[in-house]
KELO-618920 format. One record per residue (C-alpha): z negated, y, x; residue in one letter. Coordinates in steps of 0.02 Angstrom, whole numbers, plus 32768, in hexadecimal, padded with zeros to 4 digits. Example, Ala and Ser with C-alpha at 12.3 -4.5 7.8 and 13.67 -1.06 7.14 Angstrom:
BEGIN
7E7A7F1F8267a
7E9B7FCB82ACs
REM end
This chain:
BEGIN
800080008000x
7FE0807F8085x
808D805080D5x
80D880658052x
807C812D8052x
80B7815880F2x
8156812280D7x
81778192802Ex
811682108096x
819981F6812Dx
8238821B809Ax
81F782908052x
81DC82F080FFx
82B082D78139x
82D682F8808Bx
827083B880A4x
829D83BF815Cx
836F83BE8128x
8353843F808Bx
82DA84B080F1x
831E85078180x
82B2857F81CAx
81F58533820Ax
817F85578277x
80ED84F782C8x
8043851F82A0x
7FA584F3832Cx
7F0C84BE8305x
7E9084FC835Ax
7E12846E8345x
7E5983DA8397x
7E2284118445x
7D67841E842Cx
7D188382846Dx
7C74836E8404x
7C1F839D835Cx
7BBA8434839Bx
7C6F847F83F4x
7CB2844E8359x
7C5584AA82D5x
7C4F85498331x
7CF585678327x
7D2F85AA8272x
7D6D852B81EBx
7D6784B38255x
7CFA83EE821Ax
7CBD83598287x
7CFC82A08240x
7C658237828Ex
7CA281988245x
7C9F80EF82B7x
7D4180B482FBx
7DA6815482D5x
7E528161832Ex
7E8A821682F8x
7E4182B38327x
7D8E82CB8312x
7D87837C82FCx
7DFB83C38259x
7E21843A81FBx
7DF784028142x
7E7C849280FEx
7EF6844E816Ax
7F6F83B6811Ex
7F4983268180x
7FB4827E81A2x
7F6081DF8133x
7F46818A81DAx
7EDD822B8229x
7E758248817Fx
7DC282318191x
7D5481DB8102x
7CEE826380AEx
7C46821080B5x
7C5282308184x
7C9382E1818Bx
7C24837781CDx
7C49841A8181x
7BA1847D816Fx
7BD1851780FAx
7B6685C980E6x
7AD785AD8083x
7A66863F8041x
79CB86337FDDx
795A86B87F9Bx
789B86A87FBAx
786087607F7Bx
78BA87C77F05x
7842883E7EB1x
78B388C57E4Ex
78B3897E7E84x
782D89FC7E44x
78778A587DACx
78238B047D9Cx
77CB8B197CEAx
77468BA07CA4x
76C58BCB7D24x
761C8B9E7CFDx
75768BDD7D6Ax
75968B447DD4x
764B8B697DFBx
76838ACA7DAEx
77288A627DC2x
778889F37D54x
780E89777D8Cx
78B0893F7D47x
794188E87D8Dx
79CD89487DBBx
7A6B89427D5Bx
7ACC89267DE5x
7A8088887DF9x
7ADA87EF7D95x
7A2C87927D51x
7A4B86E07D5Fx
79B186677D83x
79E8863E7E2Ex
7A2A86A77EBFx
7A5986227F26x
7B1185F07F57x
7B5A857D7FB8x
7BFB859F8029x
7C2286488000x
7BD086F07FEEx
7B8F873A7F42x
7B3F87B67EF3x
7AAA879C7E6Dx
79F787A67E2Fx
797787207E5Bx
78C987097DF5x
786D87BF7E0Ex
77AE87987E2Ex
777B88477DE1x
76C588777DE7x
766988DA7D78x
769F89AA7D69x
765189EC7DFCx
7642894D7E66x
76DE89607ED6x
776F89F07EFBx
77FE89917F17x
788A89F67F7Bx
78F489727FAAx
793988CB7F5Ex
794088417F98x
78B088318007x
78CD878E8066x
794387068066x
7972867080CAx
7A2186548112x
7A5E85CC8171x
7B06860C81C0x
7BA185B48236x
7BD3861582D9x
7C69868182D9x
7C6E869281FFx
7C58872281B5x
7BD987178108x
7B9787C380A4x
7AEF87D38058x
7AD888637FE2x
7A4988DC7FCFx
7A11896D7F5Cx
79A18A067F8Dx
79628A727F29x
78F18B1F7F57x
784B8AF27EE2x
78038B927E85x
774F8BCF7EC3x
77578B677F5Dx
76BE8B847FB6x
76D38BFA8055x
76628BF480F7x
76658C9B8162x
76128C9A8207x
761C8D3D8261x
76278D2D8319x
76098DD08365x
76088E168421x
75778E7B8447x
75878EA884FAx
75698F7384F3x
760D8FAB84CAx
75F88F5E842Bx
75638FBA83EBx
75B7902B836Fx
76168FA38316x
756F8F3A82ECx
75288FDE82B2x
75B58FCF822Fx
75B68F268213x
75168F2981C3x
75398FC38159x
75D68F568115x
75688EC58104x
75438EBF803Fx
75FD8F118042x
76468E77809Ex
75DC8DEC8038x
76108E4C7F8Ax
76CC8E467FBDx
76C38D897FE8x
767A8D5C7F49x
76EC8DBD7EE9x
77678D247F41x
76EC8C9D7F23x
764E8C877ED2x
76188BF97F46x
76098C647FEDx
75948C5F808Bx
758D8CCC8132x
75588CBE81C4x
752B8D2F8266x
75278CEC831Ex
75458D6183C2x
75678D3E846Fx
75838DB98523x
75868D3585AEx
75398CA78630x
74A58CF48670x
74D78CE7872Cx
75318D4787ADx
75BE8D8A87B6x
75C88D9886FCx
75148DE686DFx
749C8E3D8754x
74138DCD878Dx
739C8E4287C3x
72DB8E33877Dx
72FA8EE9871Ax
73A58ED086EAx
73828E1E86AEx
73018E72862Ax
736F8F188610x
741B8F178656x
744C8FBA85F7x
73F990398597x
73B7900684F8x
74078F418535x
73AE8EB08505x
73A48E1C857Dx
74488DCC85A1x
74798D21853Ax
75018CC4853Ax
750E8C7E846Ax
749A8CA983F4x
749E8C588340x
744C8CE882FEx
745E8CAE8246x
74A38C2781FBx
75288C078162x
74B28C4A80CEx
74DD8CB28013x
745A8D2B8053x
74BF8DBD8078x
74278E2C808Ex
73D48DB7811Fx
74958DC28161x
74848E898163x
73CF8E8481AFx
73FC8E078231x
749D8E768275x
742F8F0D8282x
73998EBF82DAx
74228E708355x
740A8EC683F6x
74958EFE8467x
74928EBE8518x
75098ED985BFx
756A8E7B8651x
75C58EA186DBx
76798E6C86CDx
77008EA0863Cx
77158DDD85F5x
76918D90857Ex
76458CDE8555x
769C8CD384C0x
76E68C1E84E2x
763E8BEC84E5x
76028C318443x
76A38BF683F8x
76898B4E8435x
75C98B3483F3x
75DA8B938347x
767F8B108312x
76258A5E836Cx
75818AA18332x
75968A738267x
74ED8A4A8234x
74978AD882A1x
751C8B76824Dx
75278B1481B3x
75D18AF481A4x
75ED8A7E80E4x
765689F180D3x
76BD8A378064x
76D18AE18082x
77728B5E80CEx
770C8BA6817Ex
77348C2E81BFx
77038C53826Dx
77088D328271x
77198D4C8332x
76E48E0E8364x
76FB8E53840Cx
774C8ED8846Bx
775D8E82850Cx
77C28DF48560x
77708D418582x
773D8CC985FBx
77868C17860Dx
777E8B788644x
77868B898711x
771D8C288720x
76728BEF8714x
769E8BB387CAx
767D8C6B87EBx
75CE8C6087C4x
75B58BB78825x
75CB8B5A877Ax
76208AAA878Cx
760C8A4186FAx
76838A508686x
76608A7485C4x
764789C28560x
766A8A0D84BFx
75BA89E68475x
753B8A3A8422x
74B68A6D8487x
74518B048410x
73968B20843Cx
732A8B2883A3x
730C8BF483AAx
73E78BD383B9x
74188BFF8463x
74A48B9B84CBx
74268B47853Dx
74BD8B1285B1x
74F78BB985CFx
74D38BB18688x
75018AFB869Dx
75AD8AF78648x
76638B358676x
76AB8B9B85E8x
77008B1C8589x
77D08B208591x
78468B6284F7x
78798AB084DDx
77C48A7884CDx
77BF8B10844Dx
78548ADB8401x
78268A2583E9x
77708A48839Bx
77B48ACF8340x
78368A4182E9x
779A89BB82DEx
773F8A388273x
77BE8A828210x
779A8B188233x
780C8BDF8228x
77DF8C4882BAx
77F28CF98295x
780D8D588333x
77C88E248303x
77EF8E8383B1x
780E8F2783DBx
78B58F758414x
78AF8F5784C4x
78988EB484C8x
79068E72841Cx
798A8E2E848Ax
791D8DC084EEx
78D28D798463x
79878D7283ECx
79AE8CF68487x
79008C978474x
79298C8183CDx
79CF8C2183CBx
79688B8D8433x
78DF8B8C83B7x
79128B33830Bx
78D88B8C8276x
78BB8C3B82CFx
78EE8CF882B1x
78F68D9C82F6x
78AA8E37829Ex
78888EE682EAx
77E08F1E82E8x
77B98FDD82DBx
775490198372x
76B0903382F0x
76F48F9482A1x
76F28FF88212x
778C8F8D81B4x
77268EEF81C6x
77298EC88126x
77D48EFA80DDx
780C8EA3818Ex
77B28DD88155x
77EE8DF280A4x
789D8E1580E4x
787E8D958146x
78408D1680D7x
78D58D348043x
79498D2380DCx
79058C748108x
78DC8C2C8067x
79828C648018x
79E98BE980A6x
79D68B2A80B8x
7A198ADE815Bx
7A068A228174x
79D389CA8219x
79C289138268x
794D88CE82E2x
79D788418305x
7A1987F083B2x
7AD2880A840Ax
7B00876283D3x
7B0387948325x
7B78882982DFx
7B2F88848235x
7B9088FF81E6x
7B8889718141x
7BED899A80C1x
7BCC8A0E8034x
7BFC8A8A7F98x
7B648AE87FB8x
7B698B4F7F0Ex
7C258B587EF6x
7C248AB37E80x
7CC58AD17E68x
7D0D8AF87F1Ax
7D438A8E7FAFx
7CBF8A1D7FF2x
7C8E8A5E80B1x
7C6F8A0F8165x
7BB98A75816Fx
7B0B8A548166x
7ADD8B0D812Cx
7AEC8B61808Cx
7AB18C278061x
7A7F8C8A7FD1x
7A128BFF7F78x
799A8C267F01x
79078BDC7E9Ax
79518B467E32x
79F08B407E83x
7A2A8A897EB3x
7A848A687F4Ex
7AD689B57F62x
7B0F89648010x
7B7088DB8046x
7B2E88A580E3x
7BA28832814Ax
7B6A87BC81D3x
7BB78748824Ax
7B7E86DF82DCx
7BE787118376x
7BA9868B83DBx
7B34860983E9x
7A9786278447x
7A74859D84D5x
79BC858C84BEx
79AF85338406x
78FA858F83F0x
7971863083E9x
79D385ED833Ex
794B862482E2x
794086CC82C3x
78D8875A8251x
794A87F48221x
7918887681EAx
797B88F98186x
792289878166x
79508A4D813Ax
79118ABE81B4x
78638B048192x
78318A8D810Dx
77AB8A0F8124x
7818898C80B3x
78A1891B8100x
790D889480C2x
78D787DF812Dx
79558767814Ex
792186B8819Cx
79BA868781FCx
79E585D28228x
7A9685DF8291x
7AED852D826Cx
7B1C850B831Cx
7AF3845C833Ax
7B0C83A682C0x
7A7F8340829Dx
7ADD82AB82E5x
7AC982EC837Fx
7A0782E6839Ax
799E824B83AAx
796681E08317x
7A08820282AAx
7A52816F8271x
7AF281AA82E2x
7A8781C68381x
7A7C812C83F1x
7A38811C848Ex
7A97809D84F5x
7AFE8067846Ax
7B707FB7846Ex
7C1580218433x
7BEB808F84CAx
7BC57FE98546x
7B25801C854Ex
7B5F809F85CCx
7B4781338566x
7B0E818684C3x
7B50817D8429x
7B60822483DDx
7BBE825C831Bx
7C3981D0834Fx
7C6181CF83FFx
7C1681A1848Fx
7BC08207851Dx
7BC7819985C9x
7B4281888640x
7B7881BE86F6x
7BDE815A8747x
7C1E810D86B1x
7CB781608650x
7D60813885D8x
7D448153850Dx
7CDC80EA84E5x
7C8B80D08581x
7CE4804A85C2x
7D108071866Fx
7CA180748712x
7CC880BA87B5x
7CAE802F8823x
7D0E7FC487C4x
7DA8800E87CEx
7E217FA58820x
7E997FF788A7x
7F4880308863x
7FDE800888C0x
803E808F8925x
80B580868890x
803B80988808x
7FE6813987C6x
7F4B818D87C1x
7F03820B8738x
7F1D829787B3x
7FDB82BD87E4x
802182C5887Ex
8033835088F6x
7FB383AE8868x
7F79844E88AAx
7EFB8466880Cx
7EAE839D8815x
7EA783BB874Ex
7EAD82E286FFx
7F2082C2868Dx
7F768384866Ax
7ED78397860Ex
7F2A83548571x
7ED1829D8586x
7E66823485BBx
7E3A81C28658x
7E1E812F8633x
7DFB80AC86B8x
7E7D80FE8736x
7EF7812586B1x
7F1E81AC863Ex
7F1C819F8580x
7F5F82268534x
7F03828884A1x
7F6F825D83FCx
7FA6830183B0x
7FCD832282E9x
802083A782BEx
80888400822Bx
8121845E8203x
810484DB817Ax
81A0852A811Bx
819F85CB80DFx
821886098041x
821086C78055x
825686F37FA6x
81E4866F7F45x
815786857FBFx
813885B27FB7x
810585438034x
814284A18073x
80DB843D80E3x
813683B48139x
80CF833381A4x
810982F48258x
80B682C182F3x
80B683108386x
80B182C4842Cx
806482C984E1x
80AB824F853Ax
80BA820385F2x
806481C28690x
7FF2826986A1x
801382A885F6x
807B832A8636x
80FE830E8599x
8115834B84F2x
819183758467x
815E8408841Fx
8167848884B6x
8214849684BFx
8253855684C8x
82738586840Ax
82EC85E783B6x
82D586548315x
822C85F9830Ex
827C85598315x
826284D38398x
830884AD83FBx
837285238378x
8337849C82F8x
835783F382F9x
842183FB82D8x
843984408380x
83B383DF83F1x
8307838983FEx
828883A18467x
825B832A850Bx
81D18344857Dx
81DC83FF8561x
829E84138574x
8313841E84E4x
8397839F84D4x
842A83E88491x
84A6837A843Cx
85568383844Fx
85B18428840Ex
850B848E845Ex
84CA84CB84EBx
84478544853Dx
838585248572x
835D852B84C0x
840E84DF8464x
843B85838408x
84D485988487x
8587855D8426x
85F0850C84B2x
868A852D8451x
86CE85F1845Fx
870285D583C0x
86B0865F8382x
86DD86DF840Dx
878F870983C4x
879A8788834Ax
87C287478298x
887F878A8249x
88BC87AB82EFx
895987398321x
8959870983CFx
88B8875083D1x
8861875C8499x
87BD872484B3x
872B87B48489x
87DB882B847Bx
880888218526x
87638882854Fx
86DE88088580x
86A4873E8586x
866386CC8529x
85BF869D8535x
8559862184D2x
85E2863A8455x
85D886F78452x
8615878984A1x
85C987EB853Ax
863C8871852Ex
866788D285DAx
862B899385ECx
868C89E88683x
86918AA586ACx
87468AB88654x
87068A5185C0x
866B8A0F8556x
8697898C84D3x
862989398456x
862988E683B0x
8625881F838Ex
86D3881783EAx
86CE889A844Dx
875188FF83F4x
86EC899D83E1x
86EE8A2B8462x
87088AED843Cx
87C38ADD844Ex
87E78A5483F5x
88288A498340x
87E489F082C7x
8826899D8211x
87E38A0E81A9x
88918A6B8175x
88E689BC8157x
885189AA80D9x
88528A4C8090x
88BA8A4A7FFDx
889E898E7FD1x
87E389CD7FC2x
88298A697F46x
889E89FC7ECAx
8800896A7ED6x
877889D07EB0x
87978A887E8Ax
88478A567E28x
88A58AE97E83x
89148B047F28x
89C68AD17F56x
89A68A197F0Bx
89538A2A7E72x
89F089E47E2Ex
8A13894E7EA5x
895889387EC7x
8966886C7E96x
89F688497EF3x
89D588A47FACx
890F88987FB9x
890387DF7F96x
88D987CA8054x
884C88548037x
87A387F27FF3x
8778887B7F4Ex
86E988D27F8Ex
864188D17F52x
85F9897E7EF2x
854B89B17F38x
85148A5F7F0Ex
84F38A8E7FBCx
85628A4E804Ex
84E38A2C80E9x
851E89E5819Bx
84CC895881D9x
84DB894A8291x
84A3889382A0x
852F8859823Fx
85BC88C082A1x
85F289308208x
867489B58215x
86598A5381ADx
86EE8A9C8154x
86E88B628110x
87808BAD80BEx
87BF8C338041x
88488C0E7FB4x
88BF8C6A7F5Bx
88428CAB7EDEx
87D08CF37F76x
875E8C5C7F3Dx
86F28C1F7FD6x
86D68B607FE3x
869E8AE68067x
86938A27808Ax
866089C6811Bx
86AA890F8152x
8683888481B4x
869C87C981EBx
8607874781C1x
85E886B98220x
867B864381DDx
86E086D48210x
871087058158x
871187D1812Ax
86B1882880BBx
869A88D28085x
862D89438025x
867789DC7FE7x
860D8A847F77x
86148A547EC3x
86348AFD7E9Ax
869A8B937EE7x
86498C2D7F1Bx
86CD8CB07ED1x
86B58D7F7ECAx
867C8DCB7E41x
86FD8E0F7DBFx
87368EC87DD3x
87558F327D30x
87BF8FD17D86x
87BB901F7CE9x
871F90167CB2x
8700906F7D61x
878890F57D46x
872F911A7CA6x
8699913E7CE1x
86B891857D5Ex
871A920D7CF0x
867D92267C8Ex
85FD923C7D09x
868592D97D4Fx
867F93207CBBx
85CD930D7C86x
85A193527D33x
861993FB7D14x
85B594077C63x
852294007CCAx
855294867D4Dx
858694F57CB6x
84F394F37C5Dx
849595137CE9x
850395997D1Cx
84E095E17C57x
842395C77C66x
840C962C7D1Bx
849396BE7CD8x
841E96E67C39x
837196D57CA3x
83C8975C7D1Cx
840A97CA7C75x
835C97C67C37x
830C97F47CCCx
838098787CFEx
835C98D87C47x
82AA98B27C3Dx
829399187CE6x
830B99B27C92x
829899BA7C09x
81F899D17C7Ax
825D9A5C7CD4x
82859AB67C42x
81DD9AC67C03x
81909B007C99x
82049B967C9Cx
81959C4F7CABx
82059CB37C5Bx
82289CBF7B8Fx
82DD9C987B47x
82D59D307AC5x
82DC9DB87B5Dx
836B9DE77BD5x
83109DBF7C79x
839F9E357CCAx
83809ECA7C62x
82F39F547CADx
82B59FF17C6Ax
82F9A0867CABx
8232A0E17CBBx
81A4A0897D2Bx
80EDA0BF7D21x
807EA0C17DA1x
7FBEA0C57DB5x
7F3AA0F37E33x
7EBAA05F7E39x
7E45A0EB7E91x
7E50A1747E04x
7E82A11E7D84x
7E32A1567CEFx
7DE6A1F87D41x
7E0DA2BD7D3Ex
7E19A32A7DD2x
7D84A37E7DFFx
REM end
């Protein structure tokens, strides 16, 4: 019965190989891995572990596989992706605000709620059970809270997760503040704006706490004076230097806050930097002494108006040991290993500040911002504000502050470099483009951010204790994180002791080697598949004989590397392999089944190497097969990969009697023409006929094309009986040359000024064909007198035109001319009823002096 498989198989595989003609060979890139942990590392790839199996162990199960190289099912190793939720409590949904700030929690829409979140294989997106407490038990920012994924090396899987920014989330404030004596007018004003700072935080959040500490530097030289009198009073009105104080810690008494700052006395040092790595340092690791709550956002307020030291410069002061990191508050809360301890380094900083979850606010003066904007970009979680000299903005400065931080989620990992996480999101754009980023702005209460968060397994890490890993996922600032228990699938059970496939000295191994998932692992000194061969009991081959290694080898590599030794000879690995056929216009696939071969005394053969032509091995296998990785051609072909025509057959220009070979103009080679190119002349085409002198046939064309197609020219009445040699073109709306094919483009101009074009050419049983426009592209129509007309009209419309204007200025002039006559007229002095020529023939005169008077 399964003879009778393979041979319909075997039919129905010549029957697709003669209807199909174009193939291609596809590799498999799982045949060369030797065991079942290479095997499983590498992507799609399963492990057959069955006794006795003659094909190759490691498959692809996607792959079609020949009957004789399939693998029972019961024996193959495939581990998939497996997830599985362990905590799901839903996100806090805000409701009405009691006394006690209380919380409700619902599932998030988002969310599909089905009774398991657990798939197998693939990735997904749901709801497990929620375990919701009581209102007020629990603020739930983020959802899911832990799950457990077991996931194969170099596979890409996606977890999703939903954040949300909780309303009334509690808020921790510790105020860390420099008090060397520069800084004595800014804690005069911090404890004016204490009740002013406290009201404006609760205004945020009614759950709120602050805290005070302040720090100047190690008490020893050179950073402090260590003289008896300066020890007690470095400066006036100076306390005693310190290094860390926890003058207060996280409390909802604002007033003690207030009192504390202003009984806080101002001390001195010597040099411009401050201790303030060392404050920093105990007032994050120090949770129980500041207070810091489990579930709170911290904020760590960091006042100064001076640069720092770091690690490296306690070496100054004769201090060695560098900082551990640990708590080490006194009970009145001084750092007790001031003096001891180097300043701890930014990274140290950085990695405490992560472990604590905690959003370092940076509040420095002017002069030193851009030291401290570059401290900040190595911190996680920290920011940059300006601090007035009097710190007078202090509060406006950690609400602005505290909006800006709790308005942005970013999401981090604590993962190795052999695993690659990355984040894709809508942030609040539901309805936009999903992003490659792990931040999103502008969120407020209530909103609901979801990500996908995709992992893979680059590679597998050699120590097995390091395939179990704890991630953590967790948005920056925010004492919640997402837990994933990661198992990385990167070895098969059958491989360790006590399996039922593990076998110490097993008989099917000769009890020289192991038997692991199927095969066998020899002891030294014995080798051969199944651990058959020894060393010393190899016999001595003759001169004529061979070896596993081939002669004159410069690399000493056995067998080509493509088998196996085996008792001094090579046996070479048995290869499947398959020929898929593509249909380009149906977009089906064929896949054909053959075997490929490797072959010969070192395995240094094959037959599917060969050189290939338009993705076919050997030009296909009409024109040659493949031999120990040469083509040979069969007769009628030639070439290193049979696509060379011996005949020159098709070198001679069709239509042309006593045609030459390539036109006179070149040779024929592999049954096509290399045309010659000198100074005087450059020919081309498939027969060389073209060069910028030559004529071509598109006037002995021409007016077959115009009575065929256009039903016009000198022939439109004898079109039948002198174009029967001319094939009747084929209409296409727009006539394109295709170089490839050797067409000839054609452009002329009839009788009826009527532009039309065409292009021929020769396919490759020599037979023409042509294209030609479907339709001509002729002038537009002129009507003369439609022209004359108008322009007849537009004359005399313009004259009307120049006449009326002509009219309109004459009368304004008329008007004018009169209007100024009859001003002129009426200003005249004299009266029109008297002669103004006529005078009296008597004048009178009188004597201004004696006018009016007699003589005396």
């Amino acid at each position: 019965m399964e003879l009778k498989h393979l041979l319909i198989a075997g039919m129905i595989a010549n029957i697709a190989v003669a209807q199909v003609p174009q193939r291609f060979t596809a590799q498999n890139p799982c045949t060369s891995k030797p065991t079942c942990q290479e095997c499983i590392q590498t992507p799609s790839c399963a492990w057959c572990y069955a006794p006795n199996f003659q094909g190759s162990r490691c498959f692809q199960p996607s792959f079609p596989i020949s009957p004789r190289e399939l693998c029972p099912e019961e024996y193959i190793h495939n581990p998939d992706n497996i997830m599985s939720i362990l905590s799901n409590i839903a996100l806090s949904r805000p409701r009405a605000r009691g006394n006690g700030g209380e919380y409700q929690t619902d599932f998030e829409a988002s969310w599909n709620n089905s009774e398991s979140w657990e798939k197998k294989g693939s990735s997904f997106y749901g709801h497990g059970n929620a375990n919701t407490g009581s209102s007020g038990e629990k603020i739930v920012q983020i959802a899911p809270q832990r799950v457990n994924l077991k996931l194969r090396a170099r596979q890409s899987y996606s977890i999703y997760m939903s954040y949300t920014q909780a309303e009334d989330y509690p808020v921790d404030l510790y105020y860390l503040m420099d008090l060397s004596r520069s800084m004595f007018d800014d804690k005069e004003k911090l404890s004016s704006l204490g009740d002013q700072l406290a009201q404006t935080m609760q205004n945020i959040t009614s759950n709120f706490t602050l805290g005070f500490g302040s720090f100047v530097d190690k008490v020893v030289m050179p950073y402090v004076s260590t003289l008896p009198e300066n020890l007690e009073h470095p400066c006036d009105l100076c306390a005693a230097p310190y290094g860390y104080r926890n003058m207060m810690s996280l409390s909802q008494n604002t007033y003690l806050f207030s009192r504390m700052v202003k009984q806080a006395n101002v001390s001195g040092n010597l040099d411009a930097p401050e201790g303030g790595f060392d404050a920093i340092m105990q007032a994050v690791v120090c949770r129980n002494q500041i207070g810091w709550r489990e579930q709170a956002r911290r904020l760590l307020v960091f006042s100064t108006d001076a640069s720092f030291h770091f690690a490296g410069d306690g070496k100054l002061g004769g201090i060695v040991k560098p900082n551990d990191g640990v708590c080490h508050l006194s009970s009145e809360g001084y750092y007790s290993e001031s003096s001891w301890q180097d300043y701890p380094s930014i990274e140290q900083i950085n990695l405490s500040v992560k472990r604590n979850a905690i959003n370092v606010i940076f509040a420095v003066t002017g002069n030193t911002i851009g030291i401290y904007d570059q401290l900040a970009k190595h911190i996680e979680g920290a920011s940059v504000a300006k601090l007035e000299k009097d710190s007078s903005n202090i509060v406006e400065l950690i609400k602005e502050q505290y909006e800006q931080i709790s308005s942005s989620v970013e999401l981090k990992h604590n993962a190795s470099s052999a695993l690659s996480i990355r984040f894709f999101t809508k942030c609040l754009n539901t309805s936009g483009v999903t992003l490659n980023t792990n931040k999103c702005g502008n969120v407020k209460v209530g909103d609901v951010i979801n990500f996908k968060i995709e992992l893979e397994v680059l590679k597998c890490p050699k120590d097995p204790k390091d395939r179990f890993q704890t991630i953590q996922i967790y948005p920056v600032g925010i004492n919640e994180s997402l837990i994933i228990d990661l198992e990385m699938l990167c070895h098969c059970d059958c491989e360790k002791p006590g399996d039922k496939y593990y076998q110490e000295n097993a008989t099917f191994c000769h009890h020289h080697g192991t038997y692991k998932c199927g095969i066998c692992v020899c002891n030294p000194g014995a080798f051969g598949r199944s651990c058959e061969c020894n060393a010393e009991e190899i016999p001595k081959l003759p001169k004529s004989g061979t070896s596993c290694i081939p002669p004159n080898s410069t690399t000493g590599i056995e067998c080509s590397s493509r088998g196996h030794c085996l008792c001094g000879r090579c046996e070479c690995e048995p290869r499947g392999g398959l020929e898929v056929n593509s249909d380009k216009y149906n977009y089906t696939y064929l896949y054909i089944i053959f075997f490929q071969r490797i072959y010969g005394d070192y395995c240094e053969c094959d037959n599917f190497s060969c050189e290939r032509h338009m993705g076919e091995l050997c030009s296909g296998e009409s024109h040659g097969t493949c031999d120990c990785g040469i083509c040979r051609c069969k007769p009628g072909w030639t070439g290193p990969n049979c696509a060379c025509e011996e005949s020159n057959a098709g070198c001679y220009a069709p239509d042309v009697i006593h045609g030459q070979i390539c036109s006179g103009h070149g040779t024929c080679e592999c049954g096509v023409c290399k045309c010659e190119n000198s100074e005087e002349n450059r020919y081309s085409g498939k027969f060389c006929e073209k060069c910028p002198t030559c004529p071509d046939r598109c006037l002995e064309f021409k007016d077959c094309v115009q009575c065929q197609q256009y039903k016009t020219g000198p022939l439109k009445d004898s079109c039948d009986t002198n174009c029967s040699h001319v094939p009747v073109p084929i209409a296409v709306d727009r006539v394109e040359v295709n170089e490839e094919n050797n067409e000839y483009l054609c452009r002329y101009t009839d009788e009826d000024h009527c532009q039309f074009q065409y292009v021929y050419y020769y396919d490759k049983e020599r037979q023409l064909h042509m294209r030609v426009q479907e339709e001509r592209t002729c002038p537009p129509k002129v009507f003369v007198l439609g022209i004359v007309f108008g322009v007849i009209a537009a004359i005399v419309l313009i004259g009307m035109a120049i006449l009326l204007l002509w009219k309109l200025l004459t009368t304004i002039h008329d008007r004018r001319e009169f209007a100024k006559f009859e001003k002129e007229r009426m200003m005249a002095k004299w009266d029109t009823g008297e002669n103004p020529i006529y005078k009296q023939a008597t004048s009178t005169f009188k004597n201004p002096t004696y006018a009016g008077k007699g003589c005396s």
